[in-house]
N, C-alpha and C positions, 0 to 999 in steps of 0.2 A: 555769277555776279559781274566779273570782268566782260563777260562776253556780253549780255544782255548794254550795258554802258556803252561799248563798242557802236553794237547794233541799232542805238538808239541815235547813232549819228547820222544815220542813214535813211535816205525814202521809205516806203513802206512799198513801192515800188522793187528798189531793191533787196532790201530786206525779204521782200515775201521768194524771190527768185530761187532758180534751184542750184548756181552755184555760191548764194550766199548761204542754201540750208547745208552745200556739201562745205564749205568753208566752217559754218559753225561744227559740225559731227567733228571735223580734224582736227577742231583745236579742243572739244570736247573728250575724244580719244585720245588726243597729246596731252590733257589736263588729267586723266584719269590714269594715263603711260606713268607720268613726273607723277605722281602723290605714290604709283605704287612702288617705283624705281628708288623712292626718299624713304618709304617703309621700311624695303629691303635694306637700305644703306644704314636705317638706325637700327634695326635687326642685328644685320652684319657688325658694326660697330661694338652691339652687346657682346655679342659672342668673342671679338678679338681681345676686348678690352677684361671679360670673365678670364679667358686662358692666360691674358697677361698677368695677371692677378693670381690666378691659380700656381702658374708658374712661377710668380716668386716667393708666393706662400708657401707653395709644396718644399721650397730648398731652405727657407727661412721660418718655419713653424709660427710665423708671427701673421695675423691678422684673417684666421679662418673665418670668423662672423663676417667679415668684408665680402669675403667669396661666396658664402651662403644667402648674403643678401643679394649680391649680384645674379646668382642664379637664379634666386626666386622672381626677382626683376624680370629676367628673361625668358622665364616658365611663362610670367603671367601678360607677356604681351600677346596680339591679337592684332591680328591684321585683314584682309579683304579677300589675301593669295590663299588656296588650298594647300600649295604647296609648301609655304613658308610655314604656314602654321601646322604642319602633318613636320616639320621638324622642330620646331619649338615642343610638339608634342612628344615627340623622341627625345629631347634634352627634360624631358620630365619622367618618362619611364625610366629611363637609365641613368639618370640622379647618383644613385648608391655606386653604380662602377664608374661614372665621370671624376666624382670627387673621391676616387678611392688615393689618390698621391696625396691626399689630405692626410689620410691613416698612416700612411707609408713610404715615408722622404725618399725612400731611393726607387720607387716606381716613377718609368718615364711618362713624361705623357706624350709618346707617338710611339707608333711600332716600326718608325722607319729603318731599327739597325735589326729588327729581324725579318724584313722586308726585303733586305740589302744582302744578308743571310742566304736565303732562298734565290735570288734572283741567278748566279749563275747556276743553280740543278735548274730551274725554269729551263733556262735558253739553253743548257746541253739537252736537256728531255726533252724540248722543242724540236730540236736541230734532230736528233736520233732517232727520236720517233720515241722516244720509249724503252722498254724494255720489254723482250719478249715471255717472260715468266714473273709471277709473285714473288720467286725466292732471288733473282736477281732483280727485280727492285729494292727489293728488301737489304741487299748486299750495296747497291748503289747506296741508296739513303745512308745506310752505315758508315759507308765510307766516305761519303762529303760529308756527316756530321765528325767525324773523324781529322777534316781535313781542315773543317772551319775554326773547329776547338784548336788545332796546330795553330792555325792562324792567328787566333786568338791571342792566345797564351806566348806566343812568339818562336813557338819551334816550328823546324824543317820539315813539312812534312814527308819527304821524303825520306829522311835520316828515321825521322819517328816509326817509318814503316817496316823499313830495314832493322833496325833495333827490337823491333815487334817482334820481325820473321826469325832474328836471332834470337829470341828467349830475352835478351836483357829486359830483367822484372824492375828496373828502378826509373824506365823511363816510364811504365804504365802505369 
């Protein structure tokens, strides 16, 4: 509509030309770019604005219909992108494990501290290549979950190892 106004100010002379047809495509391309770029963005907005919501429902037990509606909101938009809508459809299968901190206040919603957990056996296992046997992976893993739990809970892990090796049964 904009552009057809535009065009109508013009010859028919230039108008008919081929770089007023390549002028019209780019701003027909940049008109189609901005409506899809404004999708995503009210897309995107649903989903910040649900986890906000989710987040302080799941710590407050107060206002779960808000979130259920919210979601449903977000299940049932539709947009033009395959690819936005191939996740809108994934916030619809996994529904039941999304609002699971719904059922159970002290589930987080990110997995980033057992992310965090993992990340130094990643970068040692990187760096070393591995391990050459089953049973000394197996000993590795034991022993960083050993070491994390230290960490954890606030003992030494080294003291804790020592105390292992000596039998002391009251740090285990």
């Amino acid at each position: 509509m904009i552009i057809e106004n535009i065009l109508a100010k013009f010859t028919p002379e230039v108008r008919d030309s081929d770089a007023m047809r390549m002028l019209v495509a780019l701003c027909q391309t940049f008109s189609e770019q901005l409506q899809r770029t404004q999708k995503l963005e009210s897309v995107r907005s649903a989903i910040w604005r649900l986890y906000k919501t989710l987040k302080e429902t799941a710590q407050t037990q107060v206002g779960k219909e808000v979130v259920h509606q919210l979601y449903d909101d977000l299940i049932s938009m539709k947009t033009d992108s395959l690819e936005i809508n191939t996740v809108i459809a994934n916030f619809s299968t996994y529904r039941d494990e999304l609002l699971k901190a719904l059922e159970h206040p002290g589930l987080p919603l990110h997995n980033n501290d057992s992310e965090r957990d993992i990340r130094p056996v990643a970068k040692r296992r990187n760096i070393s290549g591995s391990t050459k046997s089953n049973r000394g992976r197996k000993f590795r893993d034991g022993l960083m979950s050993i070491k994390q739990t230290c960490f954890r809970v606030g003992y030494n892990f080294w003291d804790y190892l020592l105390k292992w090796q000596m039998g002391v049964k009251r740090w285990l």
